[in-house]
Backbone bond lengths (Angstrom), bond angles and torsions (degrees), N, CA, C in turn:
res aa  C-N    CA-C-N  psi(-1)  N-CA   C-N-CA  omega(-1)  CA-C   N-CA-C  phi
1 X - - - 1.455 - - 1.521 109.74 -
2 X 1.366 110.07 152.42 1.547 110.89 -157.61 1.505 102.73 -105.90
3 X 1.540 122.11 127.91 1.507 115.89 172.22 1.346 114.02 -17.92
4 X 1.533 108.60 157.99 1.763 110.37 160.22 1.114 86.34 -87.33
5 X 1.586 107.10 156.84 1.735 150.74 162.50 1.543 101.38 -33.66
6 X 1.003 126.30 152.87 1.359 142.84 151.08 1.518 124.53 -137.06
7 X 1.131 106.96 -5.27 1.589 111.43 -172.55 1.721 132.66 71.99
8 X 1.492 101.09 34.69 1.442 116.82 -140.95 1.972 76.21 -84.50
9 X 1.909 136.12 -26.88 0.787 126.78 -159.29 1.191 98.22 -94.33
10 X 1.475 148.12 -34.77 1.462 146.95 136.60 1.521 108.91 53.83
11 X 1.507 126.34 81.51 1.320 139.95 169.00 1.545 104.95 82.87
12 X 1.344 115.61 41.32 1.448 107.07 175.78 1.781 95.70 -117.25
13 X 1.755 105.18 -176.33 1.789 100.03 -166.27 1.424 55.58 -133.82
14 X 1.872 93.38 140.92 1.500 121.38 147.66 1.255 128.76 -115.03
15 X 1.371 148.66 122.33 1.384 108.15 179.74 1.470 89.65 -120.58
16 X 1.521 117.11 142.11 1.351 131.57 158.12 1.279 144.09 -107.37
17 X 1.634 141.85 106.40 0.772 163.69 -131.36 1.903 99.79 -93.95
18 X 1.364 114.06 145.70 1.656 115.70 -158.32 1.479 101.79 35.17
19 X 0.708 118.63 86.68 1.713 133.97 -175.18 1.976 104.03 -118.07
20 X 1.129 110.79 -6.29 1.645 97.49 172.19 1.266 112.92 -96.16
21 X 1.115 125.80 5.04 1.831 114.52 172.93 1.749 94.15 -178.86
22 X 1.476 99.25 175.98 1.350 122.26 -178.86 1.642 98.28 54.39
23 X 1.756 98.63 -150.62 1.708 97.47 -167.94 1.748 121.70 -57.60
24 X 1.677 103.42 -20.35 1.397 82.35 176.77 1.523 119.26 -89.59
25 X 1.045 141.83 17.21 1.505 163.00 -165.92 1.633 98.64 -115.36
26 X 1.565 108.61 -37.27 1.275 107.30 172.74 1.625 118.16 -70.45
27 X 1.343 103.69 -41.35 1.499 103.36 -167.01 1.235 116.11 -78.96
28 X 2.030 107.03 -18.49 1.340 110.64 -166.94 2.145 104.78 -76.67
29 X 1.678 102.98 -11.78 1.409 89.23 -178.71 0.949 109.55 -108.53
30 X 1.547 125.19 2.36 1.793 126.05 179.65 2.341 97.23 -81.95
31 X 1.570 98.29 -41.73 1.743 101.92 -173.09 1.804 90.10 -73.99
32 X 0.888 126.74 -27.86 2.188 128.53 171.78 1.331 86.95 -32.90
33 X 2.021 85.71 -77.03 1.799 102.67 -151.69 2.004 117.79 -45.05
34 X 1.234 90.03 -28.61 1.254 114.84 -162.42 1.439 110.05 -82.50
35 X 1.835 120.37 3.42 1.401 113.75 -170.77 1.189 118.58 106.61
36 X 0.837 122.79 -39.29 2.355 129.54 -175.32 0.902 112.03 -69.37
37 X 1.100 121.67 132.05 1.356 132.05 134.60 1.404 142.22 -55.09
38 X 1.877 118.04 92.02 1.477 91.02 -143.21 1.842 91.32 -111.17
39 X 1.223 103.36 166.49 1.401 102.25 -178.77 1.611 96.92 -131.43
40 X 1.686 97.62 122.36 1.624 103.75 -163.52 1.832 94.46 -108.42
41 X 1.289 82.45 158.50 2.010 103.56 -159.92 1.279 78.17 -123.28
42 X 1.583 127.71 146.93 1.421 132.76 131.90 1.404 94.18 -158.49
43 X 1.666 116.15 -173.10 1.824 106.65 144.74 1.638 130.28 -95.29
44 X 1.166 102.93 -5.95 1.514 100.21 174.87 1.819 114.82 -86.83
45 X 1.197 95.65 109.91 1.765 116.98 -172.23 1.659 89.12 -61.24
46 X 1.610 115.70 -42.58 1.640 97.21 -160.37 1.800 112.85 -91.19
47 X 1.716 91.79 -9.13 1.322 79.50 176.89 2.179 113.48 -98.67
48 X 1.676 97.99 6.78 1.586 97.39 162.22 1.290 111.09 -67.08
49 X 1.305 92.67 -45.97 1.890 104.95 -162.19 2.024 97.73 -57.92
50 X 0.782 103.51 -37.29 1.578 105.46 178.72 1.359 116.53 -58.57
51 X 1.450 126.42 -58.94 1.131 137.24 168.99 1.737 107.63 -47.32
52 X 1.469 108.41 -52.42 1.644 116.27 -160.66 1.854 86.08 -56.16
53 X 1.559 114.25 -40.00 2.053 106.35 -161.18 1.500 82.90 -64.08
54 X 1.532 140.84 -48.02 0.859 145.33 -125.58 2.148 99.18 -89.02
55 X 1.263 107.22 -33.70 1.448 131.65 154.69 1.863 119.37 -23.18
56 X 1.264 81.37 -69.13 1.582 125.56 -132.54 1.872 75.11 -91.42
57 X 1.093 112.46 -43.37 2.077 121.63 168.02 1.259 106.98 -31.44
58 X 1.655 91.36 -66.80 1.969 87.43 -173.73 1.233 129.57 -101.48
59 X 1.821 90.38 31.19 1.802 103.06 165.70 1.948 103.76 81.03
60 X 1.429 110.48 28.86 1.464 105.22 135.54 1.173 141.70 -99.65
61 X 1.564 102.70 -146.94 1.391 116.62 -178.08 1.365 125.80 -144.91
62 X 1.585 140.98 111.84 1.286 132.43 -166.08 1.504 107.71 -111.56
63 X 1.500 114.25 174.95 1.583 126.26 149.34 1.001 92.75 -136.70
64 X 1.408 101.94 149.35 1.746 126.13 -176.28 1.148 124.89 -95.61
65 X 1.041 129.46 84.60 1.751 117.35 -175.92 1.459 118.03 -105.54
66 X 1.772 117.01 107.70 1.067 110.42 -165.25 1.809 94.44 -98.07
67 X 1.302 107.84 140.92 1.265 110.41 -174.16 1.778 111.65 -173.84
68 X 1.275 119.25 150.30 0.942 126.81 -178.98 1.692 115.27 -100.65
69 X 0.976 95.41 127.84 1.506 99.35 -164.81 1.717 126.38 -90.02
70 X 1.499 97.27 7.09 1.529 109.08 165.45 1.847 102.88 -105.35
71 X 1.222 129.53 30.59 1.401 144.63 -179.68 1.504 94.57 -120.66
72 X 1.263 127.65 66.31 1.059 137.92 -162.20 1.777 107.58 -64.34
73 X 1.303 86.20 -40.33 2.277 80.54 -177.56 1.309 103.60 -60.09
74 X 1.429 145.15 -52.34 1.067 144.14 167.46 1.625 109.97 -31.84
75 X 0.790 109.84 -64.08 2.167 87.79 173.49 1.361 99.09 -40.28
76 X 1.149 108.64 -62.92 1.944 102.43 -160.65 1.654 108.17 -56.28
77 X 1.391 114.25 -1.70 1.924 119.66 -178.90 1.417 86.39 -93.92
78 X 1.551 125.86 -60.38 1.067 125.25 -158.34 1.700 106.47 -68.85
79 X 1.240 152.19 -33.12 1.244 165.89 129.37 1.590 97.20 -3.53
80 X 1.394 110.04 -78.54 1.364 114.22 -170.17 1.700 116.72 -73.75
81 X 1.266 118.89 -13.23 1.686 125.92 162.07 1.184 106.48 -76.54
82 X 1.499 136.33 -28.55 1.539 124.68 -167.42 1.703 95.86 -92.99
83 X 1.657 105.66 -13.12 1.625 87.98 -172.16 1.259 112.99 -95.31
84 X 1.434 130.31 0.24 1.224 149.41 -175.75 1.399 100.25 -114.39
85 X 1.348 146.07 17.43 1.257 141.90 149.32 1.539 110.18 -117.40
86 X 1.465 101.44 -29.53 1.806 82.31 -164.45 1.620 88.35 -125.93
87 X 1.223 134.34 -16.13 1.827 123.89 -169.01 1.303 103.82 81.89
88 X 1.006 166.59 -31.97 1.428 160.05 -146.07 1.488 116.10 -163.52
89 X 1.519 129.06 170.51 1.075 149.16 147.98 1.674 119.51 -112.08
90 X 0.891 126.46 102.28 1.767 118.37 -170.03 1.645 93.24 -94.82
91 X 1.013 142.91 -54.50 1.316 131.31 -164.08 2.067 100.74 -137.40
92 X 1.661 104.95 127.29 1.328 119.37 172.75 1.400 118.14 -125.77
93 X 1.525 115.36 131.39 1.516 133.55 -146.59 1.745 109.65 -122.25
94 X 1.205 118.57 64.01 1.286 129.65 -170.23 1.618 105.18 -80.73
95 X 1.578 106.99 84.63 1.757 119.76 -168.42 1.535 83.83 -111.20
96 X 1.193 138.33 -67.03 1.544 125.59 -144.58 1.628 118.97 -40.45
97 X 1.044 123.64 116.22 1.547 129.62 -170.13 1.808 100.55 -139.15
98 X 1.317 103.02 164.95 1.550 113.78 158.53 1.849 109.17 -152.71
99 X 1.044 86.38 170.46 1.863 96.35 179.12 1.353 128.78 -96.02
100 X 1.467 107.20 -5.14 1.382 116.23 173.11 1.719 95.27 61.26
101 X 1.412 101.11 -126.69 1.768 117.19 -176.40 1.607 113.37 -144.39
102 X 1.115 114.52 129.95 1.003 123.36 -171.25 1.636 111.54 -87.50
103 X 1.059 123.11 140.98 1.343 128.50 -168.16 1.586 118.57 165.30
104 X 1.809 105.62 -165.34 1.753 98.99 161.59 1.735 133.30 -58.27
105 X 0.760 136.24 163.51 1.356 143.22 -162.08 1.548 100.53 -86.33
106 X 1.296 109.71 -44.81 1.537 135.91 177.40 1.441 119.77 -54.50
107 X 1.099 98.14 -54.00 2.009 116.20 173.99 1.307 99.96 -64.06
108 X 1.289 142.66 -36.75 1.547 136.94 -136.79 1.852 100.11 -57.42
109 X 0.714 92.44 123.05 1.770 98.39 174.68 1.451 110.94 -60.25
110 X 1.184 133.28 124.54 2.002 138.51 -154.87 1.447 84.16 -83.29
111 X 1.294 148.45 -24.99 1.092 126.35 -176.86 1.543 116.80 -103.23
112 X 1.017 143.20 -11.31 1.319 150.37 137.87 1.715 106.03 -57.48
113 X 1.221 145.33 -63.99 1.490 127.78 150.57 1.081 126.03 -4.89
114 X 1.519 104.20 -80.36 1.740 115.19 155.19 1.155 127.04 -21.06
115 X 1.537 118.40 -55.38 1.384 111.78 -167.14 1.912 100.42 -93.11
116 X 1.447 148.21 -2.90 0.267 133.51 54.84 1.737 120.00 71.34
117 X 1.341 101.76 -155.33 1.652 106.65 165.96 1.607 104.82 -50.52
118 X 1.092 133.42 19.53 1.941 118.74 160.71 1.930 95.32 -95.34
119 X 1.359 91.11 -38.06 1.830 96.45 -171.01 1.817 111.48 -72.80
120 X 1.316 106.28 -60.99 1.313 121.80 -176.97 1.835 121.67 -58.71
121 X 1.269 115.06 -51.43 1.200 137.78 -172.60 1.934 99.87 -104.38
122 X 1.194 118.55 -66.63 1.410 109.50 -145.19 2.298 98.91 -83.75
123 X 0.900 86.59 -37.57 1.427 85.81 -168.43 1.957 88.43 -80.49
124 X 0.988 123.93 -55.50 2.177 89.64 171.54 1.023 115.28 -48.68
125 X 1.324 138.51 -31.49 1.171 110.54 175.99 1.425 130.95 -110.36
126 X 1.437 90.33 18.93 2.083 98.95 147.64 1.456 111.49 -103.47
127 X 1.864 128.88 1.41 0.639 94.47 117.78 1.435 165.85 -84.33
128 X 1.256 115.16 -11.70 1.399 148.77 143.30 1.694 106.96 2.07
129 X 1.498 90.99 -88.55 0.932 109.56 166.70 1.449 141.51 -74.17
130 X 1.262 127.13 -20.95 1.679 114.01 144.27 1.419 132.78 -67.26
131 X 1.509 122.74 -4.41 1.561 129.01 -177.02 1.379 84.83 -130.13
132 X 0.907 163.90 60.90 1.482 140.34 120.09 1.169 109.23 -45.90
133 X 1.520 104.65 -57.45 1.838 111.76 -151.22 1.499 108.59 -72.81
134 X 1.687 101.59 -23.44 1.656 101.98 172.36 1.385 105.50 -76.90
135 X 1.637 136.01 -30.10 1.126 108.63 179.06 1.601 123.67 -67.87
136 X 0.819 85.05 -17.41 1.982 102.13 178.83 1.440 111.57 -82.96
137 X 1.283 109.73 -2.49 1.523 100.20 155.01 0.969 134.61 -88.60
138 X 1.855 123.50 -18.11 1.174 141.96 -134.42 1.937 83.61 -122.10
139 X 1.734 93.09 143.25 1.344 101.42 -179.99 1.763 111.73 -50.02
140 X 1.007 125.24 -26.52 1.549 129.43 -167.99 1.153 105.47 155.41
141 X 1.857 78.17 100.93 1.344 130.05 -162.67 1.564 105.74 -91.34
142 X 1.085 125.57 128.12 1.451 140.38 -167.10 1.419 119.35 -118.41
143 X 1.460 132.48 114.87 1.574 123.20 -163.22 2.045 92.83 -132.93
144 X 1.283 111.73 94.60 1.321 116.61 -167.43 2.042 96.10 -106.69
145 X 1.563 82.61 157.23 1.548 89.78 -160.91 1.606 102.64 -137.39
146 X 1.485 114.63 124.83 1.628 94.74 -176.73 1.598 126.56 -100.07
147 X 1.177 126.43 109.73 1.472 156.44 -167.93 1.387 101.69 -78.50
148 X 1.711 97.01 171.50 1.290 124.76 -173.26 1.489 124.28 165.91
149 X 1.428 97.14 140.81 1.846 92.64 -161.06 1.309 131.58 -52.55
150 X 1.733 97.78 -23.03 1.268 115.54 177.01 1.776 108.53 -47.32
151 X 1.487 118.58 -37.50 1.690 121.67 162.15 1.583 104.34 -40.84
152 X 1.121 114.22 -63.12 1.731 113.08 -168.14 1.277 157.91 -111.89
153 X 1.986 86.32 8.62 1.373 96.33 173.36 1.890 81.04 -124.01
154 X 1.086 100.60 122.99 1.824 123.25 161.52 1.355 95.44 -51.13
155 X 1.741 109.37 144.61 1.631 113.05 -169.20 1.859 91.44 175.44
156 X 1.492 109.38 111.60 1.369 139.77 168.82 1.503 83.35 -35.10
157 X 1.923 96.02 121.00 1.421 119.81 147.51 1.874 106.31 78.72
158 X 1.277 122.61 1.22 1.543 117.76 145.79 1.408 112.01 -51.34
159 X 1.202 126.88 -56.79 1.509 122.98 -175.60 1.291 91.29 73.10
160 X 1.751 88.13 -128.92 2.080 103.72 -155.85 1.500 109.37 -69.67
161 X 1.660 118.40 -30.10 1.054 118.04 -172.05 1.601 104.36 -64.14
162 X 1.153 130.07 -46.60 1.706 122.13 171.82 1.351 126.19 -65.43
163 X 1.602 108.84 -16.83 0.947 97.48 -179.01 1.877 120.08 -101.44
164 X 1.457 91.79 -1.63 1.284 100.20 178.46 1.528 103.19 -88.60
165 X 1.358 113.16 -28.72 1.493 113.80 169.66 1.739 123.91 -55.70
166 X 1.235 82.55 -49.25 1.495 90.93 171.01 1.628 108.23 -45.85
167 X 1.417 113.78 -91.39 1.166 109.67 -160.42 1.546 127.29 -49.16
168 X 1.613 115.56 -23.19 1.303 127.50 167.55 1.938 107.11 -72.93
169 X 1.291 122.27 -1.46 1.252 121.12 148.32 1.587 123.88 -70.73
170 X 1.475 96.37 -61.10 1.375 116.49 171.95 1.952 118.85 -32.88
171 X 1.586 97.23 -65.02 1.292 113.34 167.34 1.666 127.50 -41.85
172 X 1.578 106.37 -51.17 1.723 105.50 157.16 1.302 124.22 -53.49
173 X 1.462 104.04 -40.43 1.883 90.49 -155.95 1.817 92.74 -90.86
174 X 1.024 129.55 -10.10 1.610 134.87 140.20 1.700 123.49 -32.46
175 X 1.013 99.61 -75.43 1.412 115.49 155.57 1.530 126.41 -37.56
176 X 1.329 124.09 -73.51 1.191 137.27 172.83 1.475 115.62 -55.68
177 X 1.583 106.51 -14.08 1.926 110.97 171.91 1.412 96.35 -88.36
178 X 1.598 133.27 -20.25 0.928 128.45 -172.23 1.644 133.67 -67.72
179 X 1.663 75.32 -32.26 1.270 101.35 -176.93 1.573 116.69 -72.93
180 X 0.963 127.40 -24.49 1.276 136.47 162.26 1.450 93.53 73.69
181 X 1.172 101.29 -128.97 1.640 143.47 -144.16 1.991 96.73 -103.61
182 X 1.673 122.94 11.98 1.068 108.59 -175.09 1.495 109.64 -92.28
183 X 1.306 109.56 -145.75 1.666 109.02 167.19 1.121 108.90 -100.08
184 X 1.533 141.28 -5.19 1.122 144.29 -154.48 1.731 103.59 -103.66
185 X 0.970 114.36 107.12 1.533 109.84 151.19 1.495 132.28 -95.86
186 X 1.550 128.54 159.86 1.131 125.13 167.37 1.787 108.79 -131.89
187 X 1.234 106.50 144.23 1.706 133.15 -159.82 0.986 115.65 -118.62
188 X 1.762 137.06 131.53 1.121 115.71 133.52 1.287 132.92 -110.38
189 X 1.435 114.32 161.59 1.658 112.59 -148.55 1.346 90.94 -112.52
190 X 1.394 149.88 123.32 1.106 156.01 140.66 1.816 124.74 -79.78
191 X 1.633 106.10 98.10 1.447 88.15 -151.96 2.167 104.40 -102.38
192 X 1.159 88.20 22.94 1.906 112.63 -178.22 1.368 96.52 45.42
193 X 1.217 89.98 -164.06 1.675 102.08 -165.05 1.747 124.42 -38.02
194 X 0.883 115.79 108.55 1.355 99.69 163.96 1.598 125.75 -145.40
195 X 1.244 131.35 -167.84 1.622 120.69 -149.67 1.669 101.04 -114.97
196 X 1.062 115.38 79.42 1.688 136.60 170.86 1.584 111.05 -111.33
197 X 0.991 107.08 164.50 1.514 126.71 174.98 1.475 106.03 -55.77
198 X 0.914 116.35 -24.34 1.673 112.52 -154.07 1.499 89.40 -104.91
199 X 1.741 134.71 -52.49 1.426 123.27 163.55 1.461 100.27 -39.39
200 X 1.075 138.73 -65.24 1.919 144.53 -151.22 1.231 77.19 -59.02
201 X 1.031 139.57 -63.06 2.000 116.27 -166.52 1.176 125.56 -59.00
202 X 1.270 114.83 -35.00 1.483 139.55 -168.38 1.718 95.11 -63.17
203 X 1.398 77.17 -75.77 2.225 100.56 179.93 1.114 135.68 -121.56
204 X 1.935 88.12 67.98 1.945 92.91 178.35 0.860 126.83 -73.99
205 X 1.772 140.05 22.09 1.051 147.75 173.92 1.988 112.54 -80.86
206 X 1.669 87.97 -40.90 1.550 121.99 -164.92 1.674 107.54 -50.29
207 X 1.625 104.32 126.97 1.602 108.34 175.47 1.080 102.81 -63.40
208 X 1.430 142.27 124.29 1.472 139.96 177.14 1.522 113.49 -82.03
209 X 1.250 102.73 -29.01 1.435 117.22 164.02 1.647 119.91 -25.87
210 X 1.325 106.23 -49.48 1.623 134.89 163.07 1.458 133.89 -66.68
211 X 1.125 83.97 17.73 1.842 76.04 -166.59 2.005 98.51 -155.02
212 X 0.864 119.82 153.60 1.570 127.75 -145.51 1.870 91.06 -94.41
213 X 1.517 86.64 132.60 1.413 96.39 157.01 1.177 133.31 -69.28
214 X 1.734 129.31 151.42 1.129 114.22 -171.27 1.812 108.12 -69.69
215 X 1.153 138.21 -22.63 1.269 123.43 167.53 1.045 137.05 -47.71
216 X 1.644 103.14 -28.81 1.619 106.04 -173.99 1.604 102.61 -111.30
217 X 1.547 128.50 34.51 1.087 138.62 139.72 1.906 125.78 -119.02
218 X 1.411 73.51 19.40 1.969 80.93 -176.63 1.714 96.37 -89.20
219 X 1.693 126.32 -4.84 1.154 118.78 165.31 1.486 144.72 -56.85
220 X 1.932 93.93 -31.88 1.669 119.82 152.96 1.140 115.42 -28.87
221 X 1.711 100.54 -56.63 1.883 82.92 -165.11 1.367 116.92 -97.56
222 X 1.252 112.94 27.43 1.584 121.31 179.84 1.089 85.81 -95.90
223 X 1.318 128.91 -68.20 1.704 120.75 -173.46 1.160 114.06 -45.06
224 X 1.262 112.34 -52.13 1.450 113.59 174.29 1.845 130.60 -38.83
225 X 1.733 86.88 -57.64 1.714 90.14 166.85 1.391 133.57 -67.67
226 X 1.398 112.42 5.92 1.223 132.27 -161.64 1.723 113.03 -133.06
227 X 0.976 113.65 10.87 1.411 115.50 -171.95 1.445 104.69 -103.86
């Protein structure tokens, strides 16, 4: 069960990435409860709108951005619309992932790879790179990234999904050396097992019963944005 609210996020902009269900749907109503203003990215328009009623419950506030996130110029629109409405980015939530197929490394189909490293690797770091400069506006600026071991412990039949993890690990803690000495940090959030669509593919055998909802790991990235 997830702390009560305190308002510790109170006039900050979040925007979170897979924001219509699972952890980013989770985080987008724990940073709500918490004060933010979050502006959720996915492509499913009906499953934003769900999250946004779901917002708006515990007395927030959203913007909807339905968008596909291997349409890479569109970050750089969306970058320059958030900086001409709001001035800043204080906290960024790079959750949208998929699992592709699990299997040999060898078989992996080059175009599922592809898509793939466009989601995992290439689109964080356009967003990366279209909000830097907004995070550097923002008193303490937060660039969170969502992880998993499958990045770092090698394990028969991850294929692309580990290996795209990997390098989208690699890519943060790059970043976050970059950052040096500013106000801006970048994180990654590893929030282990939990009961999303994308575990159910992995391990449809798996008692879900056992294993943590994404709500009561949407606390990670509060600490996280806040540390």
């Amino acid at each position: 069960m997830s702390d009560p609210a305190t308002g510790r996020l109170t006039g900050r902009l979040a925007l979170i990435t897979g924001a219509s269900r699972g952890i980013g749907a989770a985080v987008a109503r724990r940073f709500a409860a918490e004060g933010a203003h979050v502006v959720l990215v996915a492509r499913t328009v009906g499953g934003l709108e769900e999250v946004d009623d779901q917002v708006r419950a515990v007395g927030g506030n959203a913007t909807l951005v339905p968008l596909d996130l291997s349409e890479f110029d569109k970050i750089d629109q969306m970058a320059a619309a958030i900086h001409q409405r709001f001035g800043r980015l204080d906290i960024l939530v790079g959750n949208a992932g998929m699992l592709g197929e699990l299997g040999p490394l060898a078989h992996l189909d080059p175009k599922l790879l592809q898509r793939m490293l466009d989601l995992h690797v290439t689109a964080n770091w356009r967003l990366i790179r279209a909000f830097d400069a907004l995070l550097r506006l923002a008193p303490a600026g937060r660039a969170l990234f969502t992880s998993c071991a499958a990045g770092r412990e090698p394990k028969a039949y991850w294929s692309g999904y580990a290996v795209t993890k990997a390098a989208l690990e690699m890519m943060v803690q790059v970043y976050d050396a970059e950052l040096g000495l500013t106000r801006v940090k970048a994180r990654l959030v590893d929030p282990g097992p939990v009961t999303t669509a994308l575990r159910k593919t992995a391990f449809p055998g798996e008692d879900r019963t056992a294993v943590p909802k994404p709500d009561e790991v949407a606390g990670l990235f509060l600490e996280a944005a806040l540390a």
